[in-house]
GUTOR-421401 format. One record per residue (C-alpha): residue number from 1; residue in three letters; x, y negated, z negated. Coordinates in steps of 0.1 Angstrom, whole numbers. Each point is the difference from the previous one (the first is absolute). Layout:
N
NUM; Ala; X; Y; Z;
...
end
This chain:
478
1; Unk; -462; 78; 452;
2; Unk; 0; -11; -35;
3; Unk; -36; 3; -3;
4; Unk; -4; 30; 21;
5; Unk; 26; 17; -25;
6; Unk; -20; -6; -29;
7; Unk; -32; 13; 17;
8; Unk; 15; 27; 13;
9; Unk; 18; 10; -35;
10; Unk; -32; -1; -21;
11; Unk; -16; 20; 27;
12; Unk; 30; 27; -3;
13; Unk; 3; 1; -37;
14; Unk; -38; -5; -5;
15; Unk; -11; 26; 26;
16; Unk; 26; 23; -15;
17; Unk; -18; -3; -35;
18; Unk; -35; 3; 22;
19; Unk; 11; 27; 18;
20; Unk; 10; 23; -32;
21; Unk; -32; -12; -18;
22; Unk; -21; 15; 29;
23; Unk; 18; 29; 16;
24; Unk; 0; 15; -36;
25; Unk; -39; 4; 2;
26; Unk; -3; 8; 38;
27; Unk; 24; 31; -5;
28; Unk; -27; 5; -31;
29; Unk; -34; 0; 19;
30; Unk; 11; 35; 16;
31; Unk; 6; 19; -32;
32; Unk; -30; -18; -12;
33; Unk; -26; 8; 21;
34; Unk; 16; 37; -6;
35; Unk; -8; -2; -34;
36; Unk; -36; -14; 5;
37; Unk; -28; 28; 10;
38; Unk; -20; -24; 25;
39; Unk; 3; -35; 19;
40; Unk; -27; -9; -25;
41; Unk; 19; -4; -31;
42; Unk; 31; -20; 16;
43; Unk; -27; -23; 14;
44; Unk; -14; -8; -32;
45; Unk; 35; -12; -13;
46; Unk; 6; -17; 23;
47; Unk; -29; -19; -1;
48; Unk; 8; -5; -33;
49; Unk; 29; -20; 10;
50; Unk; -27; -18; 22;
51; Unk; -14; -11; -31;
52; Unk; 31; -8; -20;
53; Unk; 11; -26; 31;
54; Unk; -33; -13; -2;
55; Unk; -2; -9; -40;
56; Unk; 35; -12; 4;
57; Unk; -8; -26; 29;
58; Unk; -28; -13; -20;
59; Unk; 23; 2; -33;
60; Unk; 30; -18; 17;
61; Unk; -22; -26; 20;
62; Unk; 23; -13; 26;
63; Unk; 26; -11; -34;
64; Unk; 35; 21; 9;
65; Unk; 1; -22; 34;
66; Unk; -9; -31; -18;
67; Unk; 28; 7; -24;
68; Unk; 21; 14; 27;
69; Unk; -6; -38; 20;
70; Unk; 4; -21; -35;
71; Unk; 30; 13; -11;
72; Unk; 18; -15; 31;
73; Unk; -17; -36; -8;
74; Unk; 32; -10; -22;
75; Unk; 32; 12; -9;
76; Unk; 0; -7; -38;
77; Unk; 1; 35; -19;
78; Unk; -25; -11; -27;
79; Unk; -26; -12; 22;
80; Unk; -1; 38; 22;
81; Unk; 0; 15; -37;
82; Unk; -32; -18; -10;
83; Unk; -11; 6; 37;
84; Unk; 3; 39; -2;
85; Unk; -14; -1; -38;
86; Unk; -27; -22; 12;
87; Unk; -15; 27; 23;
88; Unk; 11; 33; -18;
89; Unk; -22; -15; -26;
90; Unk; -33; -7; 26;
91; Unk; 8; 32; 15;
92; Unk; 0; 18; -33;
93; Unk; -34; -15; -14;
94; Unk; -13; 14; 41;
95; Unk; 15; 28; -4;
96; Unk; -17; 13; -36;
97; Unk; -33; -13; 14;
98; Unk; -2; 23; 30;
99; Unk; 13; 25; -20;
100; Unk; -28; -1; -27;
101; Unk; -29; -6; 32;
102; Unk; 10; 32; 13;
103; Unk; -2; 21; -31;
104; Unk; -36; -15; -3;
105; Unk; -12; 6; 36;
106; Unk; 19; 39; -1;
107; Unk; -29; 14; 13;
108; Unk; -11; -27; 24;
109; Unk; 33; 7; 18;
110; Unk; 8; 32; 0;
111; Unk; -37; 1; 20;
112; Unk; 16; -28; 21;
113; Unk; 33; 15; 7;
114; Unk; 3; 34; -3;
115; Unk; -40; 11; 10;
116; Unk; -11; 13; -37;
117; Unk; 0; -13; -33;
118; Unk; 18; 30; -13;
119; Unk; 33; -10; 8;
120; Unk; -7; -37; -25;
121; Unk; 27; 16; -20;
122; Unk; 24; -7; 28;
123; Unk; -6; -31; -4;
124; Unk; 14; -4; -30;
125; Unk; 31; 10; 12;
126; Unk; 0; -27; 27;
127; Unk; -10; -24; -22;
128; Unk; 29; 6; -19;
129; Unk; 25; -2; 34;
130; Unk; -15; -30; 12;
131; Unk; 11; -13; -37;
132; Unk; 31; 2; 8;
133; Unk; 3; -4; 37;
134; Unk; -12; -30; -3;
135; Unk; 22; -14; -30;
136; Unk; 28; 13; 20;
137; Unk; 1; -19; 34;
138; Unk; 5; -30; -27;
139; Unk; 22; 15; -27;
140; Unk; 23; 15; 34;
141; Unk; -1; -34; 21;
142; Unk; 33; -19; -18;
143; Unk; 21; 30; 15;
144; Unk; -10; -6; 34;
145; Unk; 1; -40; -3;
146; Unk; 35; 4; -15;
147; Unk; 5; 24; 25;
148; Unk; 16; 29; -19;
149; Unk; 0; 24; 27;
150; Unk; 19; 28; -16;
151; Unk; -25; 2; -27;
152; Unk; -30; -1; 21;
153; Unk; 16; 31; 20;
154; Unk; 5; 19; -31;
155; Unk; -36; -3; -12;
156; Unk; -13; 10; 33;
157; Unk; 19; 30; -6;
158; Unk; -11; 8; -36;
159; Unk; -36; -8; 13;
160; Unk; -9; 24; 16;
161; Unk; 16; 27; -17;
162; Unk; -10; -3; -33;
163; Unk; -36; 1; 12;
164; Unk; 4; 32; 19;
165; Unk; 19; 15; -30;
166; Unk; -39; -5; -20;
167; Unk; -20; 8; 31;
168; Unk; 16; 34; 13;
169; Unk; -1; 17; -38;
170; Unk; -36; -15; 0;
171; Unk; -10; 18; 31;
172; Unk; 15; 30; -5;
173; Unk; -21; 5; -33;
174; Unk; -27; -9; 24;
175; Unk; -10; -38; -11;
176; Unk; -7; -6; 35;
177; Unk; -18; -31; -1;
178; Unk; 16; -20; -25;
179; Unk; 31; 16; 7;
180; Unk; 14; -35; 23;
181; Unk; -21; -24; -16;
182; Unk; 16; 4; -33;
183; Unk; 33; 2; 10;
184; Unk; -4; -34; 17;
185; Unk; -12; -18; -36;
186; Unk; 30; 21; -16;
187; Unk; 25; -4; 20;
188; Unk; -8; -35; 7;
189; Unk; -7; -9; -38;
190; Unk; 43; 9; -5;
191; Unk; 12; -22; 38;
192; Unk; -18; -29; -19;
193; Unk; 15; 6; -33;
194; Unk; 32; -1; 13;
195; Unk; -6; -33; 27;
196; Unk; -7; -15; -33;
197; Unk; 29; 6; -19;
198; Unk; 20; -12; 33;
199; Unk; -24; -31; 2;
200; Unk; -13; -8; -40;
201; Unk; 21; -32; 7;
202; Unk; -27; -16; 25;
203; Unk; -29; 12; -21;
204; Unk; -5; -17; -31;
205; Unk; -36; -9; -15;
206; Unk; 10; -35; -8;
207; Unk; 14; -12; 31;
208; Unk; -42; 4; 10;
209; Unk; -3; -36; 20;
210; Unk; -37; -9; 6;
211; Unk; 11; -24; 23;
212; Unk; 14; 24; 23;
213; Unk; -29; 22; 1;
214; Unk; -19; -23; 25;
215; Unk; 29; 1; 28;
216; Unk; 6; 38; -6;
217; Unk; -39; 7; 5;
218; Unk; -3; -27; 28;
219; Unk; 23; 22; 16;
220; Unk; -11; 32; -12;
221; Unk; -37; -3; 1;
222; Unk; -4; -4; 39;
223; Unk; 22; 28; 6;
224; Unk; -16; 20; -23;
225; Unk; -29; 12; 28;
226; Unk; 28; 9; 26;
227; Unk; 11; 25; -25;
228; Unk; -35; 14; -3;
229; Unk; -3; 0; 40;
230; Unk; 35; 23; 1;
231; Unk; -17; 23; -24;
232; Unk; -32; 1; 27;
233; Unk; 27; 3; 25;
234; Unk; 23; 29; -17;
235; Unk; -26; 18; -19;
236; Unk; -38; -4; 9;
237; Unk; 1; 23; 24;
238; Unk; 7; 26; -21;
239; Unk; -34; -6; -20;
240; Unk; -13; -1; 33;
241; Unk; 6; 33; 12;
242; Unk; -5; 16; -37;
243; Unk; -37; -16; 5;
244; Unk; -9; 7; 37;
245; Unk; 20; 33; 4;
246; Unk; 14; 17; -36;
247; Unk; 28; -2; -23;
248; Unk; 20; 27; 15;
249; Unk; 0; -18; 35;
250; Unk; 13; -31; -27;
251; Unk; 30; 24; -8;
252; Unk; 7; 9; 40;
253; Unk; -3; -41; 4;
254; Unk; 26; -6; -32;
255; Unk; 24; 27; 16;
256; Unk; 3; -19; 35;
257; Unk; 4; -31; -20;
258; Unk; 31; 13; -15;
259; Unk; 22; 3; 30;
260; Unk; -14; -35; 12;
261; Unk; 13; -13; -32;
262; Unk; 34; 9; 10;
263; Unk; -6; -36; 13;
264; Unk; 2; -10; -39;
265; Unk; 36; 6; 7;
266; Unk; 1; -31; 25;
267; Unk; -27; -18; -22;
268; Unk; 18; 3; -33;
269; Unk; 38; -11; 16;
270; Unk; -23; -31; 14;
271; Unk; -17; -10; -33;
272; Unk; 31; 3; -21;
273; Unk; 22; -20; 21;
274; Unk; -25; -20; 12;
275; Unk; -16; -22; -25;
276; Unk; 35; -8; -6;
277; Unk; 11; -10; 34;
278; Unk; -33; -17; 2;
279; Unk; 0; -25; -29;
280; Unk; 33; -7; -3;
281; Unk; 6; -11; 38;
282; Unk; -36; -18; 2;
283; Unk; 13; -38; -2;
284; Unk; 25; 7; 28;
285; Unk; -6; -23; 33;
286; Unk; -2; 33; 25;
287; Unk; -26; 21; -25;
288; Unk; -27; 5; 26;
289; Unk; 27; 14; 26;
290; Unk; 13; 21; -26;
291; Unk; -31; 13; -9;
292; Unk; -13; 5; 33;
293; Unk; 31; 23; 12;
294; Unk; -5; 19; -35;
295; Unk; -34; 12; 10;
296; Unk; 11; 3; 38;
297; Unk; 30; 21; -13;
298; Unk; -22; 21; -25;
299; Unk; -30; 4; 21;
300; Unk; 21; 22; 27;
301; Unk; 22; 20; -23;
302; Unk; -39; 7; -11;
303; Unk; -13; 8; 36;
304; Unk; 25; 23; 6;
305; Unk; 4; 19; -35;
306; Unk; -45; 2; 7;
307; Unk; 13; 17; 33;
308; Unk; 24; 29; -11;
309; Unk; -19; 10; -28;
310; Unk; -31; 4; 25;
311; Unk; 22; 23; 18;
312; Unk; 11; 21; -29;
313; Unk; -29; 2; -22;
314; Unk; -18; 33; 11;
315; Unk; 34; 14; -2;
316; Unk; 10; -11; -35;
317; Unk; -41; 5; -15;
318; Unk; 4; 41; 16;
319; Unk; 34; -2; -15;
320; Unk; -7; -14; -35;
321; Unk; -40; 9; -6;
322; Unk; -22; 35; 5;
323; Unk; -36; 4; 5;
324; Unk; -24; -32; 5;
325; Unk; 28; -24; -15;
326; Unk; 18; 4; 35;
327; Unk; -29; -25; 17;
328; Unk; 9; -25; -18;
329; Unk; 27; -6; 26;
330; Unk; -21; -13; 19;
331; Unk; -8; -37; -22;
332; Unk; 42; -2; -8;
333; Unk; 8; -25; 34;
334; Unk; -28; -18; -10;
335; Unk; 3; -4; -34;
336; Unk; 38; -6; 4;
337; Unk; 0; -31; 23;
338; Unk; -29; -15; -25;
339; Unk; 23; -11; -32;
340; Unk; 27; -11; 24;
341; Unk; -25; -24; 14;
342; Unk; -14; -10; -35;
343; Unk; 39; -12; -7;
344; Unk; -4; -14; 32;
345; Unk; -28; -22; -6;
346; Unk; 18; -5; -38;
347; Unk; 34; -17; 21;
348; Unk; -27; -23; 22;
349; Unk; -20; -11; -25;
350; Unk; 25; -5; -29;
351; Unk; -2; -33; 21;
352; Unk; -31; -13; -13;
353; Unk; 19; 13; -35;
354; Unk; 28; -23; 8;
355; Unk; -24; -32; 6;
356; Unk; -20; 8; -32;
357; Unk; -34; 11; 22;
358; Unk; -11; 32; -6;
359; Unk; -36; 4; 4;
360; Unk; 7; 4; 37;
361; Unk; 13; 32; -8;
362; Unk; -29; 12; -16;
363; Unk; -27; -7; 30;
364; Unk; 26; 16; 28;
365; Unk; 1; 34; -27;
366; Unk; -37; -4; -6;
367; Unk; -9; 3; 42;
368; Unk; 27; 25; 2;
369; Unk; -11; 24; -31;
370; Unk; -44; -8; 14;
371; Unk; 16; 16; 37;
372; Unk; 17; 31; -20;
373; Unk; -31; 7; -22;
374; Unk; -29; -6; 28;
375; Unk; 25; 25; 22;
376; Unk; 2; 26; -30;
377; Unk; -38; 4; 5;
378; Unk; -2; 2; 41;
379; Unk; 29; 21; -4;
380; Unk; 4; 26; -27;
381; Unk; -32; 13; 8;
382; Unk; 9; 8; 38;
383; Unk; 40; 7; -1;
384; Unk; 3; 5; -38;
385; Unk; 31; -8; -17;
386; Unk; 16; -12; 31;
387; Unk; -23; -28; 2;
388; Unk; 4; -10; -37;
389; Unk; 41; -2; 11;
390; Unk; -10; -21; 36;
391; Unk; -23; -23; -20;
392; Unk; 24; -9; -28;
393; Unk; 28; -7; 30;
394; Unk; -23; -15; 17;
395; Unk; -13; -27; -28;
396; Unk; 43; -9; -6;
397; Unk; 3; -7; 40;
398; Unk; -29; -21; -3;
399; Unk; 17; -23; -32;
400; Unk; 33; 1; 13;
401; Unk; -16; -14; 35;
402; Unk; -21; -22; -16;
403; Unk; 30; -16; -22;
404; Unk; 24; -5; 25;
405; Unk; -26; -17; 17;
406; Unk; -4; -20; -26;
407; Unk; 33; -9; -5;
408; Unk; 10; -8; 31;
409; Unk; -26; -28; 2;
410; Unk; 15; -12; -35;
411; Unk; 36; -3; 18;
412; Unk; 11; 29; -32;
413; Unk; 8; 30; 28;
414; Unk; 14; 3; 32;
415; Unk; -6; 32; 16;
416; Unk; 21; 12; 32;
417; Unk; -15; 14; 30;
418; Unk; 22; 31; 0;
419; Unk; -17; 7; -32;
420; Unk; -34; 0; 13;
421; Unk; 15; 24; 28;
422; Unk; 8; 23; -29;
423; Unk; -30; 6; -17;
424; Unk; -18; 5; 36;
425; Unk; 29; 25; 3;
426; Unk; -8; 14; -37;
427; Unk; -41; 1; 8;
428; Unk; 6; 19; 31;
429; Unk; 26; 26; -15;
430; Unk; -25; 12; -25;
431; Unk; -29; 1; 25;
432; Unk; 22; 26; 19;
433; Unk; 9; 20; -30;
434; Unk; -33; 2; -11;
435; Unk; -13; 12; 35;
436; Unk; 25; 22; 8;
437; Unk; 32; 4; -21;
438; Unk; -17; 5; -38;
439; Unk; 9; 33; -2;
440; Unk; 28; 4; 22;
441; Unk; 32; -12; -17;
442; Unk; 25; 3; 31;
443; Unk; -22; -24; 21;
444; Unk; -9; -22; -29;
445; Unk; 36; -7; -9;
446; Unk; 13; -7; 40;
447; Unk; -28; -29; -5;
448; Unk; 15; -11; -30;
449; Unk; 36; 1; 18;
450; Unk; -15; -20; 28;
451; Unk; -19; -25; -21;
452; Unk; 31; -7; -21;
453; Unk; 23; -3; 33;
454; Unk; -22; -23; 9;
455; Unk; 1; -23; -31;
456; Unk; 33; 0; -4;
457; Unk; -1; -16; 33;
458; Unk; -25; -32; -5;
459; Unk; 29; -5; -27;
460; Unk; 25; 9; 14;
461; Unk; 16; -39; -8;
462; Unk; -8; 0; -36;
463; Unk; 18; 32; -3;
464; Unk; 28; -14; 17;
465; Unk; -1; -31; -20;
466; Unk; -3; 22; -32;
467; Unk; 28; 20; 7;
468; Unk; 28; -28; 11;
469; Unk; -15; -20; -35;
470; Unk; 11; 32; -22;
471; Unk; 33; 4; 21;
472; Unk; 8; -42; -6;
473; Unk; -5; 9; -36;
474; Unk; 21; 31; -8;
475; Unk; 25; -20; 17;
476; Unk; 0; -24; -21;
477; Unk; 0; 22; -32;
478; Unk; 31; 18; 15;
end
C-alpha cells in the first residue's frame, strides 16, 4: 500500500498539474480556429511545433533521462549537483549547435516542412523555441527529481496562459502564422527563467565533471533514437498528409489530434509520477511484479478512457468546431488511445532502463515507427487522414507487442491473461464504433457502458483488494 500510495499521489498531484497545463489550450483551439480564416494557416503552426519537437530531440539527445537515471545512482548531494551540471552543460553546447544549423539551412526547411521556402522566416522563430525547449527539460528536471509537486503545478498553470496572452493579441492584428509559434519561444524563454532561479543551485559551470559525461551519454546516447522514433510516431504523419494531400487537410489532422491529446492528461499524471515511482523502487526484490501490475493497471484505465471518447467525439467536434474542422472527429479515438500506449510501452520498457540495456528499446521503436510510416503511404492515399491516425496506432500496438514479448522471455514482465482479454475487448469495441456507432453518440456510449461493465468485472478482485487496503489504512490513521 505504501508504494501504491506514492504512485498513486504523484499521479494525482502530477496529473492535476498536467491536467491544468493542457485543458488551458484545448478550451483555446476553439477560439482559435475562429480567429484563423482557413484550416491552412492553423496547420502550418502546428507543424511548426512539428519542427520545434524535432530540433529539440536532436538538441536534448536522450540526456534529461540519462540525468533523470543518474541522479538516483547515490545519495550524496554534491555528486547529483555535478551530475545535473554535468549534462546542462552537454545539453547546452547541443542545444546552440542545432540552433545555429537551423538558421543556416532556413530555407532547406521551410521547403521540408512547411512546402515552400517562403515561410524560412518561420524558422527562425522555431529555431529560437527549440533553444529553449530544449535547455529547459534540463534546467526544469531538479523540480521533478526533488519532487516539488506544488511548483510543478503552478508552472503548468502559468504555461499556458502567458502564451495565449501573446498569441490572441497576435492574431487578432492578424499575425496568423507566427502568431503560436512565437508565443511558444516567449512564453517559454520566462518558464525557464524562472526554473532557473528555483534550480541555479544544481547548475554551476564548475561542478562540469568529465568523468561523468561518459555514463550520462552511455545512457543517453542509445536512447537518443527512441526519441527520434516518438517524433516519427507523433508527428510524421502530419508532413505526410501536408505532402500527399495539402496543408489545410494538415490543419483538419492537427484539430482531431487535439481531443486525442486529452490523453496527455493520463500521459502527463504518468510521466510526472512515474519516473519517480520508477527509480526510486527499482532495487526492491518484487520490482518486476510491481511493474507488471503498473502497466496492467494503466493499460485498462487506457482501453476504456480510448472507448468513451470514441463514443462522444462526433458529438463534442459538432459541439466545439464549424465547417471542415468538424471531420476531424473522426482521427480523435484513434489518436487518443496512441500516447496512452507510448506510456505504455515507456512503464514496460523502463525495464531494460532499470538493467542498464537500452538499445533494445531502440530496435522494438524502430519496427514499430517502419509499420506506421510504410501504413501512412498504403493509407493516407485511400482513407486520408484516418489512415494517417490507424497507422500511427497501429505502429504503438506493434512495439508495445513486440516488448512485452520481449520481456517476458527476459523474466522482466509478467502479463495476466485477463489483460490479453481486454485489449481483444478494446480491438473489437472500436471495430463496432467505427462500423456502426461513429456518428451516433447514444449507441456509441451504451458500448462504452458495456465494455466498462465488463472490465470492472475481469477485476473485479483487485478492486476488492484495493478497496479493503484503503479501508485497513484510514483505520489506522483514525
Amino acid at each position: 500500500m505504501k508504494k501504491f500510495r506514492l504512485f498513486i499521489e504523484n499521479f494525482l498531484v502530477y496529473g492535476l498539474g498536467g491536467t491544468i497545463g493542457k485543458i488551458v489550450p484545448l478550451i483555446m483551439v476553439p477560439i482559435v480556429t475562429r480567429l484563423m480564416p482557413d484550416p491552412s494557416y492553423y496547420g502550418i503552426s502546428d507543424l511548426s511545433n512539428t519542427l520545434i519537437s524535432f530540433a529539440s530531440a536532436l538538441a536534448v539527445l536522450g540526456m534529461y533521462d540519462a540525468m533523470y537515471r543518474m541522479y538516483f545512482e547515490k545519495d550524496e548531494e554534491d555528486f547529483k549537483k555535478r551530475i545535473c551540471s554535468t549534462a546542462l552543460a552537454f545539453t547546452l553546447c547541443t542545444s546552440l549547435l542545432v540552433f545555429l544549423l537551423m538558421i543556416l539551412f532556413r530555407g532547406l526547411i521551410a521547403r521540408w516542412f512547411f512546402s515552400d521556402r517562403k515561410y524560412a522566416y518561420l524558422v527562425y522563430i522555431s529555431a529560437a523555441a527549440t533553444l529553449v525547449t530544449a535547455t529547459n527539460n534540463l534546467i526544469s528536471a531538479p523540480t521533478r527529481m526533488q519532487n516539488k509537486r506544488r511548483v510543478f503545478v503552478v508552472t503548468n498553470t502559468l504555461t499556458p496562459l502567458l502564451s495565449y496572452s501573446i498569441s490572441i493579441p497576435l492574431l487578432l492584428r492578424g499575425y496568423y502564422i507566427i502568431a503560436l509559434p512565437l508565443a511558444i519561444a516567449l512564453s517559454g524563454f520566462t518558464i525557464e527563467a524562472a526554473f532557473f532561479i528555483m534550480n541555479r543551485k544544481w547548475f554551476r559551470l564548475s561542478l562540469f565533471d568529465r568523468s561523468l559525461l561518459r555514463p550520462l551519454l552511455s545512457i543517453a546516447i542509445p536512447l537518443f533514437p527512441n526519441f527520434l522514433i516518438y517524433w516519427v510516431f507523433n508527428s510524421s504523419d502530419k508532413l505526410m498528409i501536408t505532402n500527399l494531400m495539402n496543408v489545410g487537410a494538415a490543419g483538419i489532422y492537427s484539430i482531431g489530434a487535439k481531443l486525442g491529446q486529452v490523453s496527455q492528461l493520463i500521459y502527463a499524471a504518468f510521466a510526472g509520477g512515474w519516473q519517480y515511482f520508477a527509480f526510486s523502487t527499482m532495487k526492491e526484490e518484487n520490482q518486476v511484479e510491481s511493474n507488471s501490475r503498473v502497466f496492467e493497471y494503466l493499460g485498462v484505465i487506457s482501453f476504456s478512457a480510448s472507448i468513451f471518447i470514441a463514443a462522444f467525439s462526433y458529438f463534442l467536434y459538432r459541439l466545439l468546431f464549424a465547417g471542415d474542422y468538424v471531420e476531424g472527429f473522426i482521427v480523435a479515438p484513434y489518436l487518443f488511445l496512441a500516447p496512452l500506449l507510448q506510456m505504455l510501452f515507456q512503464v514496460a520498457a523502463n525495464q531494460f532502463l532499470v538493467v542498464k540495456k537500452t538499445w533494445p528499446n531502440m530496435l522494438i521503436l524502430s519496427g514499430g515507427a517502419a509499420a506506421n510510416i510504410l501504413l501512412n503511404f498504403l493509407l493516407i492515399p485511400r482513407i486520408g487522414i484516418e489512415g494517417a491516425a490507424i497507422a500511427t496506432l497501429c505502429g504503438y500496438i506493434i512495439s508495445d507487442l513486440v516488448c512485452c514479448l520481449v520481456l517476458i522471455r527476459m523474466k522482466l514482465m509478467k502479463i495476466r491473461t485477463r489483460f490479453l482479454l481486454s485489449c481483444l475487448l478494446l480491438l473489437l469495441s472500436l471495430l463496432i464504433w467505427r462500423i456502426f456507432f461513429h456518428r451516433n453518440v447514444f449507441l456509441g456510449l451504451a458500448e462504452a457502458v458495456l465494455c466498462a461493465a465488463l472490465y470492472l468485472f475481469l477485476y473485479r478482485e483487485d478492486i476488492g483488494m484495493l478497496l479493503r487496503g484503503m479501508k485497513k489504512e484510514a483505520g489506522k490513521k483514525e
